[in-house]
PDB file of N, CA, C and O in Angstrom:
ATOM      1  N   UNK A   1      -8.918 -25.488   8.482  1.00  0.00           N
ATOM      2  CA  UNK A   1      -8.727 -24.140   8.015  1.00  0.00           C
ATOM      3  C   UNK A   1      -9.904 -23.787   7.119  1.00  0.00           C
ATOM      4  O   UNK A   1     -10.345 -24.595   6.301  1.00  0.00           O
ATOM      5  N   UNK A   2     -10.508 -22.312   7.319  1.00  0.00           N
ATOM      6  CA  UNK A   2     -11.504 -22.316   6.336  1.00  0.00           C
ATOM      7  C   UNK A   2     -10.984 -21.014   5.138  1.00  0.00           C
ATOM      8  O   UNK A   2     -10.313 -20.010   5.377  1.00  0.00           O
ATOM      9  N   UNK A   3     -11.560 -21.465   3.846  1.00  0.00           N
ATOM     10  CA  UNK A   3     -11.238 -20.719   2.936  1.00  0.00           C
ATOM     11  C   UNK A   3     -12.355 -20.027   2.494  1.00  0.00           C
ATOM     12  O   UNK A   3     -13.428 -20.511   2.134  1.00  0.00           O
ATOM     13  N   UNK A   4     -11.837 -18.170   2.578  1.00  0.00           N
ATOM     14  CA  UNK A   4     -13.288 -17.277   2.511  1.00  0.00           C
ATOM     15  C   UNK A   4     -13.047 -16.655   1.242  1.00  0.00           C
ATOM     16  O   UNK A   4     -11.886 -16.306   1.031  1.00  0.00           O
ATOM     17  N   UNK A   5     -13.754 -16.481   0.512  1.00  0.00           N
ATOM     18  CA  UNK A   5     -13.793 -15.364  -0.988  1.00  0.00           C
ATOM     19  C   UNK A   5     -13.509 -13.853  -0.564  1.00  0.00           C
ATOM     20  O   UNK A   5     -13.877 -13.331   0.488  1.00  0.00           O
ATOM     21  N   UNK A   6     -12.794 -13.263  -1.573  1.00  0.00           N
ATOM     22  CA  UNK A   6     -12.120 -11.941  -1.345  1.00  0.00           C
ATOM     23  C   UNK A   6     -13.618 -11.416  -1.671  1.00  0.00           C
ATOM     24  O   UNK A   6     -13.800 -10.585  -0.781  1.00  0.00           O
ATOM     25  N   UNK A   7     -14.575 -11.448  -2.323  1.00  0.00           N
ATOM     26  CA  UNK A   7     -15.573 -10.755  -2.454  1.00  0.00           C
ATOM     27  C   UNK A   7     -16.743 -10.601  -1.670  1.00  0.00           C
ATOM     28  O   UNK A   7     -17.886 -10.438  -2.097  1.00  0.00           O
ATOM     29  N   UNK A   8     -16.244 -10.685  -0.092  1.00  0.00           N
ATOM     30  CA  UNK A   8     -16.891 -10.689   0.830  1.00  0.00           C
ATOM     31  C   UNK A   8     -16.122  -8.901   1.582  1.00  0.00           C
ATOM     32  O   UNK A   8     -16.522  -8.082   2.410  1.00  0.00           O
ATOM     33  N   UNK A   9     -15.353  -8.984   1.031  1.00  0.00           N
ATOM     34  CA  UNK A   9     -14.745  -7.471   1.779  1.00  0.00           C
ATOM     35  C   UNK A   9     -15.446  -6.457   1.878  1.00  0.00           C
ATOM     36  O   UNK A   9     -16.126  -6.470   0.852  1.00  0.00           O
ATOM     37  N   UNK A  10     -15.893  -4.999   2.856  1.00  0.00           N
ATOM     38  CA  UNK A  10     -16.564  -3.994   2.674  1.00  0.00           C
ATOM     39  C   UNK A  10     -15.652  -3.491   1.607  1.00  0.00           C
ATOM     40  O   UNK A  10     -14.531  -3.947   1.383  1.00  0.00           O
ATOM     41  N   UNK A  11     -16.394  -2.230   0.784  1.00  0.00           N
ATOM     42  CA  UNK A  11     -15.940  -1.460  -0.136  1.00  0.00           C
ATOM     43  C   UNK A  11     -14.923  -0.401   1.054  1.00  0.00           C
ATOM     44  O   UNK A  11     -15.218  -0.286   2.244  1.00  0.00           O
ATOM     45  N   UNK A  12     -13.857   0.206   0.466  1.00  0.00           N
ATOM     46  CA  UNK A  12     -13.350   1.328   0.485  1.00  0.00           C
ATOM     47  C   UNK A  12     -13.778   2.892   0.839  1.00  0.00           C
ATOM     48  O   UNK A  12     -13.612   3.624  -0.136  1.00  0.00           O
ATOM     49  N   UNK A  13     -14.138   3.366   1.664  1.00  0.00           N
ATOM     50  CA  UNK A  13     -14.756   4.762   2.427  1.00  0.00           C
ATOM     51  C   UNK A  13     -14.517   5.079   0.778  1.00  0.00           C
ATOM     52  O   UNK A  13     -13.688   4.479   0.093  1.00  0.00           O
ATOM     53  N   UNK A  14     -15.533   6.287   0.220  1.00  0.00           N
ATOM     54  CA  UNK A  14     -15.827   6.487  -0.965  1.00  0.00           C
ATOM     55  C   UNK A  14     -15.658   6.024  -2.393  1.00  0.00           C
ATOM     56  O   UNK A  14     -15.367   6.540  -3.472  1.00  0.00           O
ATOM     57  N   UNK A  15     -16.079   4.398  -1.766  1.00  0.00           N
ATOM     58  CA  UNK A  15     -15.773   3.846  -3.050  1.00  0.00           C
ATOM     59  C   UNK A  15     -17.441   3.223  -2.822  1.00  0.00           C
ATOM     60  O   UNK A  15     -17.973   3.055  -1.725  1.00  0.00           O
ATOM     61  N   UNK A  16     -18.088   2.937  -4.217  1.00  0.00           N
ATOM     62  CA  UNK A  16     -19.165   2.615  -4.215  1.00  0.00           C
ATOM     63  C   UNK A  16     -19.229   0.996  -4.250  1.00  0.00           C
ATOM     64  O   UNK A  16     -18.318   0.458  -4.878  1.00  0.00           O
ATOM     65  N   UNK A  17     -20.189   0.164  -3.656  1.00  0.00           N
ATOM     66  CA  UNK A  17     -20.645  -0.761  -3.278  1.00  0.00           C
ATOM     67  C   UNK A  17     -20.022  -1.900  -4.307  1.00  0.00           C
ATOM     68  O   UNK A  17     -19.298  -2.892  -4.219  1.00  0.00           O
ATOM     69  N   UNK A  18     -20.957  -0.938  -5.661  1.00  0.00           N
ATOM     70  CA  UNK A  18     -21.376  -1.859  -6.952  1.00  0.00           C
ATOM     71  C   UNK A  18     -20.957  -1.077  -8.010  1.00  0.00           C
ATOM     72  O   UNK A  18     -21.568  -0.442  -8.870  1.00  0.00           O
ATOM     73  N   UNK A  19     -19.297  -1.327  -7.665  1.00  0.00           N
ATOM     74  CA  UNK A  19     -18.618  -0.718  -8.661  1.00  0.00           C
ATOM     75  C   UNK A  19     -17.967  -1.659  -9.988  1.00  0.00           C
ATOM     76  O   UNK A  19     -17.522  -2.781  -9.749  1.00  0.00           O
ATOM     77  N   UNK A  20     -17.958  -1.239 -11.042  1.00  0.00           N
ATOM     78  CA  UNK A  20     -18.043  -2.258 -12.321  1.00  0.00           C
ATOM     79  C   UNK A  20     -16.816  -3.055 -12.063  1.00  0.00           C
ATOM     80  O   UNK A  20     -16.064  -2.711 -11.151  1.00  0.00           O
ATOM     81  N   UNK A  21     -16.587  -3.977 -12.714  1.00  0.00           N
ATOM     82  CA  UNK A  21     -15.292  -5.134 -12.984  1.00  0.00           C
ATOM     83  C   UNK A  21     -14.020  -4.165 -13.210  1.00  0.00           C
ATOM     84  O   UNK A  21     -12.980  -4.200 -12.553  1.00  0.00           O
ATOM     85  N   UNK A  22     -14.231  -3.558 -13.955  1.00  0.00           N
ATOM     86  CA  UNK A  22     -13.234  -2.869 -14.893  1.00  0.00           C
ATOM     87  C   UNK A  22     -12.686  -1.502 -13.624  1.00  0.00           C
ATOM     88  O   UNK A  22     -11.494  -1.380 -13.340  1.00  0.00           O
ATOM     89  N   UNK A  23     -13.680  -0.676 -13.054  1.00  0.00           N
ATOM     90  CA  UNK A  23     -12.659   0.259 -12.133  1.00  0.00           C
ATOM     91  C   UNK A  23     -12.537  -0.298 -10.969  1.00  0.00           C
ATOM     92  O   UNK A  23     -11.997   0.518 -10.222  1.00  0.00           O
ATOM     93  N   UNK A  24     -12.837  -1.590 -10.256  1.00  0.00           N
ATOM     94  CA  UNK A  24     -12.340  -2.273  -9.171  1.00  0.00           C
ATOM     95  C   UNK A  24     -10.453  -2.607 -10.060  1.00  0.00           C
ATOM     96  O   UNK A  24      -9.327  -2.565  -9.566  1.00  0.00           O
ATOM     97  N   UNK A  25     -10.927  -2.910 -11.480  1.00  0.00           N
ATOM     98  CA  UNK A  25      -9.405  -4.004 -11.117  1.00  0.00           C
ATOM     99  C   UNK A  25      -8.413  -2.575 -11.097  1.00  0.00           C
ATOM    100  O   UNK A  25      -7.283  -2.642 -10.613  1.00  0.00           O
ATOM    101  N   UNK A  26      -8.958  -1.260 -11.679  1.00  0.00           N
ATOM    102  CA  UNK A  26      -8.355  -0.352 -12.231  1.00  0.00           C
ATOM    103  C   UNK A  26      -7.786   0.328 -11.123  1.00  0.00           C
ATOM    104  O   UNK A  26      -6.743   0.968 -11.257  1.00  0.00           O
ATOM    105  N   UNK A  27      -8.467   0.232  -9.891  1.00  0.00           N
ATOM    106  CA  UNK A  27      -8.232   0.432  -8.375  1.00  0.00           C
ATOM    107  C   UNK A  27      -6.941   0.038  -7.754  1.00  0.00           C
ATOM    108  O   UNK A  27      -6.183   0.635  -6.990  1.00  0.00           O
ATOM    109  N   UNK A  28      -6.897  -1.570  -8.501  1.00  0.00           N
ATOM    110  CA  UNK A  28      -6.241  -2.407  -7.980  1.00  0.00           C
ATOM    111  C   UNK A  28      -4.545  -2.291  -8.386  1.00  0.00           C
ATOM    112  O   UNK A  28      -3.498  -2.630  -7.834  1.00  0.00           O
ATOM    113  N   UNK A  29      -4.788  -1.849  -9.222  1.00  0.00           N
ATOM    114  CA  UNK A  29      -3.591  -1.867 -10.362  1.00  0.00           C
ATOM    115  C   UNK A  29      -2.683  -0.330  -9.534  1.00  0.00           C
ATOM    116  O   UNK A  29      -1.500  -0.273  -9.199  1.00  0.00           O
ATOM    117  N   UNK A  30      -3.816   0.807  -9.400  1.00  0.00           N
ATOM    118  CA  UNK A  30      -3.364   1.981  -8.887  1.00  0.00           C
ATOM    119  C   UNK A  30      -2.911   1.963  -7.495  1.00  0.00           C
ATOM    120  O   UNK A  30      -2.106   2.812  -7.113  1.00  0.00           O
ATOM    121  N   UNK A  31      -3.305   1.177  -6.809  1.00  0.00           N
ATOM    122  CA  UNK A  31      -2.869   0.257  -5.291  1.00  0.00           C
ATOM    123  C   UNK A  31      -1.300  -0.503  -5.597  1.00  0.00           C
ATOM    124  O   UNK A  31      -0.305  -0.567  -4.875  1.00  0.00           O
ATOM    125  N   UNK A  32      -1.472  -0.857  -6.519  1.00  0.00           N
ATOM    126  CA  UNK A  32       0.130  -1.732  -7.036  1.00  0.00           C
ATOM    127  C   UNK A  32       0.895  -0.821  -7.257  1.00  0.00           C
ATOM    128  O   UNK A  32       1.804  -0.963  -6.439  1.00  0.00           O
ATOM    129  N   UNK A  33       1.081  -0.004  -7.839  1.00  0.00           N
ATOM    130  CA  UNK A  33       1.570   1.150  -8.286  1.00  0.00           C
ATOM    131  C   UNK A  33       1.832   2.203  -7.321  1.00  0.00           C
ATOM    132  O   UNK A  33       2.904   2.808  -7.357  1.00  0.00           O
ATOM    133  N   UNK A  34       0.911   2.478  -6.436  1.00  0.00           N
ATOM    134  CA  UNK A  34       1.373   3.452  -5.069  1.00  0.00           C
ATOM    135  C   UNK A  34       2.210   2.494  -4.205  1.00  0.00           C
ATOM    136  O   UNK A  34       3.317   2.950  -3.919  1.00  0.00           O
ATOM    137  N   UNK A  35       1.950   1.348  -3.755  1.00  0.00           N
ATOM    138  CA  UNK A  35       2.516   0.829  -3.091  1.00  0.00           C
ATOM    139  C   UNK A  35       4.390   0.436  -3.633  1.00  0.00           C
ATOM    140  O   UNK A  35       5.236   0.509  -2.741  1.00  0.00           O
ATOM    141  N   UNK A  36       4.966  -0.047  -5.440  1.00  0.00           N
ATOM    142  CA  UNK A  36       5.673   0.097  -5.774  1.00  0.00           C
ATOM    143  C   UNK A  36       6.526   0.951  -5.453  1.00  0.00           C
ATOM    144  O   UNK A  36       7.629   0.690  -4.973  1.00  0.00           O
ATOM    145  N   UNK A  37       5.928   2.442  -5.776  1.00  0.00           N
ATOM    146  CA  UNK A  37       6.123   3.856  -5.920  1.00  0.00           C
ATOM    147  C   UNK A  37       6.800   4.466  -4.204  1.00  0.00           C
ATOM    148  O   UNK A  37       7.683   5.285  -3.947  1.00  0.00           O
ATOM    149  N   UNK A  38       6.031   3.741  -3.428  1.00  0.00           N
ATOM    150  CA  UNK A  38       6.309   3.941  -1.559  1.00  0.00           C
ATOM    151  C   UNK A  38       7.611   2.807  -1.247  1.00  0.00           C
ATOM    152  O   UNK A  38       8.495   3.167  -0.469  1.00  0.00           O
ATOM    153  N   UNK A  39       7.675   1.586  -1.815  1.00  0.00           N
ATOM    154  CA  UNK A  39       9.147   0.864  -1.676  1.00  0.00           C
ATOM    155  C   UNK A  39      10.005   1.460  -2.331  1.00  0.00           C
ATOM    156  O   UNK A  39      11.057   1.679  -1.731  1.00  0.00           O
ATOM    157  N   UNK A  40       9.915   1.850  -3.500  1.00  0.00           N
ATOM    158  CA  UNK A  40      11.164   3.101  -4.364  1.00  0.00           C
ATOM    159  C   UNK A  40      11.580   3.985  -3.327  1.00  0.00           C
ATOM    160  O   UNK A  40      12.775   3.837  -3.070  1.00  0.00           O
ATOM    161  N   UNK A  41      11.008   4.851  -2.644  1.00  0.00           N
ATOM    162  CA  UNK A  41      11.377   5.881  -2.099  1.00  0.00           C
ATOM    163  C   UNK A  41      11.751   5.606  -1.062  1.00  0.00           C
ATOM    164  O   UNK A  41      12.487   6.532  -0.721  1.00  0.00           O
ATOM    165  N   UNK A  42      11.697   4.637  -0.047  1.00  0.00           N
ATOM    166  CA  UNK A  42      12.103   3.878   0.629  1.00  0.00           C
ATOM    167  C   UNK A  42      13.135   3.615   0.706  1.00  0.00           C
ATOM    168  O   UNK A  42      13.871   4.053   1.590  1.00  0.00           O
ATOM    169  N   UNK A  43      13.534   2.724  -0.309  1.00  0.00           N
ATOM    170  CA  UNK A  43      14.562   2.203  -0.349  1.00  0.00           C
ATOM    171  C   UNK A  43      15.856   3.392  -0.671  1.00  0.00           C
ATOM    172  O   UNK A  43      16.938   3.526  -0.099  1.00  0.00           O
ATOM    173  N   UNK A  44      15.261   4.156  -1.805  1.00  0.00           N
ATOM    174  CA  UNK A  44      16.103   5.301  -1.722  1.00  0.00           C
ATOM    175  C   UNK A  44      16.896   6.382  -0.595  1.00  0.00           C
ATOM    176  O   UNK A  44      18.020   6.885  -0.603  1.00  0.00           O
ATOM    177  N   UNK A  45      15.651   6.479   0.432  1.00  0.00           N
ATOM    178  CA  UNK A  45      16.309   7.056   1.714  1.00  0.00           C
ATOM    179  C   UNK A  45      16.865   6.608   2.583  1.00  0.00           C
ATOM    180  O   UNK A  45      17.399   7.195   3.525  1.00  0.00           O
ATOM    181  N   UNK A  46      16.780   5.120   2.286  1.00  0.00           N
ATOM    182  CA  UNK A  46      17.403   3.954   3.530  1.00  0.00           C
ATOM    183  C   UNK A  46      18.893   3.862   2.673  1.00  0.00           C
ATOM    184  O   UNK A  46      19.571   3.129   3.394  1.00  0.00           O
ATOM    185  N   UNK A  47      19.316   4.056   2.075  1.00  0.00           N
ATOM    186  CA  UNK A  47      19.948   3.880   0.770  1.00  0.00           C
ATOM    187  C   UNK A  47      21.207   4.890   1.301  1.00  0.00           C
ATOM    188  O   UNK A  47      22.288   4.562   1.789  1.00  0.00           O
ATOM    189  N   UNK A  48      20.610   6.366   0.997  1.00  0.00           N
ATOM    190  CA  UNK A  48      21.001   7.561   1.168  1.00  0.00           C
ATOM    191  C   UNK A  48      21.130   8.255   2.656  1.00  0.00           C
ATOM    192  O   UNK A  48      21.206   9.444   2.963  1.00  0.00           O
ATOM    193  N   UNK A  49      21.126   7.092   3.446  1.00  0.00           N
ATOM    194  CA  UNK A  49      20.794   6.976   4.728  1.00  0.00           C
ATOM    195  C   UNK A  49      20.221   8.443   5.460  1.00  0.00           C
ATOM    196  O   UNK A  49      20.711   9.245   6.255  1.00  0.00           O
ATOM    197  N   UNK A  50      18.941   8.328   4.751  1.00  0.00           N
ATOM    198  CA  UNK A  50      18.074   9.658   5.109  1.00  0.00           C
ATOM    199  C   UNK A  50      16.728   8.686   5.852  1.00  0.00           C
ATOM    200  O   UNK A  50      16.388   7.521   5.646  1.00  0.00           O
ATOM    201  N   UNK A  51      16.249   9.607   6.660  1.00  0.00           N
ATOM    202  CA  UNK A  51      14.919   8.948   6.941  1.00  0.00           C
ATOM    203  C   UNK A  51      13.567   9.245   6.465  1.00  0.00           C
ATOM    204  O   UNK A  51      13.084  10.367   6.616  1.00  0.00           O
ATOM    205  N   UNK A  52      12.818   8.114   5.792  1.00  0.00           N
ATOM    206  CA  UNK A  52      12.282   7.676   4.946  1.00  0.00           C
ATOM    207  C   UNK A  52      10.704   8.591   5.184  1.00  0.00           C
ATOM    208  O   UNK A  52      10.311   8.560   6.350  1.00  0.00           O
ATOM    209  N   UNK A  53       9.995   9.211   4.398  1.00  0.00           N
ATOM    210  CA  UNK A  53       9.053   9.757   4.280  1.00  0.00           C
ATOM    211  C   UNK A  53       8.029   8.910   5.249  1.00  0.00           C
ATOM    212  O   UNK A  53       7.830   7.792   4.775  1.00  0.00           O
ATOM    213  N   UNK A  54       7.372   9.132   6.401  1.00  0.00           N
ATOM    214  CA  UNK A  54       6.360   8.173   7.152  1.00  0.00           C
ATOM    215  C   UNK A  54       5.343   8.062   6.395  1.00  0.00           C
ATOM    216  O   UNK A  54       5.096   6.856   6.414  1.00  0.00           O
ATOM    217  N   UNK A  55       4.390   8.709   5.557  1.00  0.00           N
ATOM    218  CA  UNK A  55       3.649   8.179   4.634  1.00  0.00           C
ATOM    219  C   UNK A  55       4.043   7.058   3.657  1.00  0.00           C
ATOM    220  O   UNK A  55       3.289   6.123   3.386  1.00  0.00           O
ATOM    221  N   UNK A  56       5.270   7.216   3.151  1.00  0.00           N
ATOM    222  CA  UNK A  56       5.401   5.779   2.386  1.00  0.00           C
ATOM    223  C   UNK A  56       5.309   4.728   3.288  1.00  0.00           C
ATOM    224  O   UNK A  56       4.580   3.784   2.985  1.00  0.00           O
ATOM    225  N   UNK A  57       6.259   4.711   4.939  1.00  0.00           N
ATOM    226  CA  UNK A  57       6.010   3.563   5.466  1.00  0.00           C
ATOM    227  C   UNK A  57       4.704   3.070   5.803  1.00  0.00           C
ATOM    228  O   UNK A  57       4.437   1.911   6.122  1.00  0.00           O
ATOM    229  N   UNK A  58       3.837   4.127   5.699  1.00  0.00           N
ATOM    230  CA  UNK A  58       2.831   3.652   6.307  1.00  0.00           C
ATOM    231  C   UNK A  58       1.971   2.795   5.349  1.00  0.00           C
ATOM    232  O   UNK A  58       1.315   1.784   5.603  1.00  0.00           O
ATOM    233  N   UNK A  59       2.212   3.727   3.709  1.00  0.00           N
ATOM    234  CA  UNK A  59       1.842   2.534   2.602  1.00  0.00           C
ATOM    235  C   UNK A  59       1.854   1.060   2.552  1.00  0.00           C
ATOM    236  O   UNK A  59       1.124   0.252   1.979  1.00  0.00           O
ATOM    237  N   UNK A  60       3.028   0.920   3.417  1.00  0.00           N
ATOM    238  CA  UNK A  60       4.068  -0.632   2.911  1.00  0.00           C
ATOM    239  C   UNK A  60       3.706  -1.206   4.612  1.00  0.00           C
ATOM    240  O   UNK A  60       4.342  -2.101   5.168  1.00  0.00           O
ATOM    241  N   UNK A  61       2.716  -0.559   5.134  1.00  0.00           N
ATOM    242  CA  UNK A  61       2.401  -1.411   6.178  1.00  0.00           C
ATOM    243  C   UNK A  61       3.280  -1.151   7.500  1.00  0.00           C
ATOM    244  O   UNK A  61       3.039  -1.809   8.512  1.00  0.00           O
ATOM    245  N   UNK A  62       4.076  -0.399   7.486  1.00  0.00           N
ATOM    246  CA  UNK A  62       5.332   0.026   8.666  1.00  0.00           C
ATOM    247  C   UNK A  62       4.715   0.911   9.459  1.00  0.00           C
ATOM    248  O   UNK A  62       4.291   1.980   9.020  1.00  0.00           O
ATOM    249  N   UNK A  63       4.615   0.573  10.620  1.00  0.00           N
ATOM    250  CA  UNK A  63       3.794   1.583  11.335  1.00  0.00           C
ATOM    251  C   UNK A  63       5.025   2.334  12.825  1.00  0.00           C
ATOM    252  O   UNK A  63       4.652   2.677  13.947  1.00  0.00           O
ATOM    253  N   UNK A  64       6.171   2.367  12.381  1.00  0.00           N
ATOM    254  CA  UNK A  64       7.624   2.150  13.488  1.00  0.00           C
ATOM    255  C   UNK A  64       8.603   2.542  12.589  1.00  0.00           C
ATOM    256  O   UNK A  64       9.066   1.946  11.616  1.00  0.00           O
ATOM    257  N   UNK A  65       9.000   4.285  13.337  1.00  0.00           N
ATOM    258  CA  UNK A  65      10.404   4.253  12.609  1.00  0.00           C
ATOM    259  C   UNK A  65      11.507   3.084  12.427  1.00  0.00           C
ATOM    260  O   UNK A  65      11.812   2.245  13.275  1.00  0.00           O
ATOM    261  N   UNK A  66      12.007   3.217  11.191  1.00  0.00           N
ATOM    262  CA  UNK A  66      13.324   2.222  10.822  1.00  0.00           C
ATOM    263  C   UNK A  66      14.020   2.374  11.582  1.00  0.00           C
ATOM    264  O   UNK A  66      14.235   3.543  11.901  1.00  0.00           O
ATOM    265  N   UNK A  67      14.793   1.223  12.327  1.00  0.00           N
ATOM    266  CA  UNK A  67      16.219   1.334  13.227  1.00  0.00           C
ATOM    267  C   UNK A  67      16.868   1.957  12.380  1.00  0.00           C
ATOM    268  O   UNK A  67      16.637   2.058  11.175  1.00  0.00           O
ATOM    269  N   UNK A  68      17.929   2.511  13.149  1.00  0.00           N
ATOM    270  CA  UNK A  68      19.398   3.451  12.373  1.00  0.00           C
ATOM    271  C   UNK A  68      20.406   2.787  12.695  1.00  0.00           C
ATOM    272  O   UNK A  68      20.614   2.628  13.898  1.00  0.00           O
ATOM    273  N   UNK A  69      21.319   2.208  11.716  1.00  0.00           N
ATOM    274  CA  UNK A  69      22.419   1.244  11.982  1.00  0.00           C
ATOM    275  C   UNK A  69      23.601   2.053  11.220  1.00  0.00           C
ATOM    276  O   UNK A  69      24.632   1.473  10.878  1.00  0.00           O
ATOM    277  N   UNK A  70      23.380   3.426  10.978  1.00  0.00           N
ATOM    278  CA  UNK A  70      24.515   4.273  10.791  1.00  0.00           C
ATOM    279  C   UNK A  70      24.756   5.122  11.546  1.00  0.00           C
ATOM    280  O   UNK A  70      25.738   5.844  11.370  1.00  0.00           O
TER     281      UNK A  70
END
């Protein structure tokens, strides 16, 4: 198995190359936080058995409406 460094990744479509320590992690944190923010609402409409905003799924990686088991 080979093990590769995350700091080999291209940058982000308008994100700059050689961007400082501090607004990469600040990026990162705001990525944690949208993605949080997209399972909340989620879960809320699966919940409320409504169907779930497709932009959040698409946040959380779901690319396929949720089965309906109601």
């Amino acid at each position: 198995m080979v093990s590769l460094p995350v700091s080999h990744l291209a940058p982000r479509p308008g994100e700059r190359a050689n961007a400082s320590r501090l607004a990469r992690m600040a990026a990162a944190i705001g990525d944690f936080f949208e993605i949080l923010g997209a399972a909340i609402r989620v879960t809320r409409a699966v919940e409320s058995r409504h169907d779930p905003d497709r932009e959040d799924l698409r946040t959380l990686g779901i690319n396929q409406p949720l089965p309906k088991s109601w």
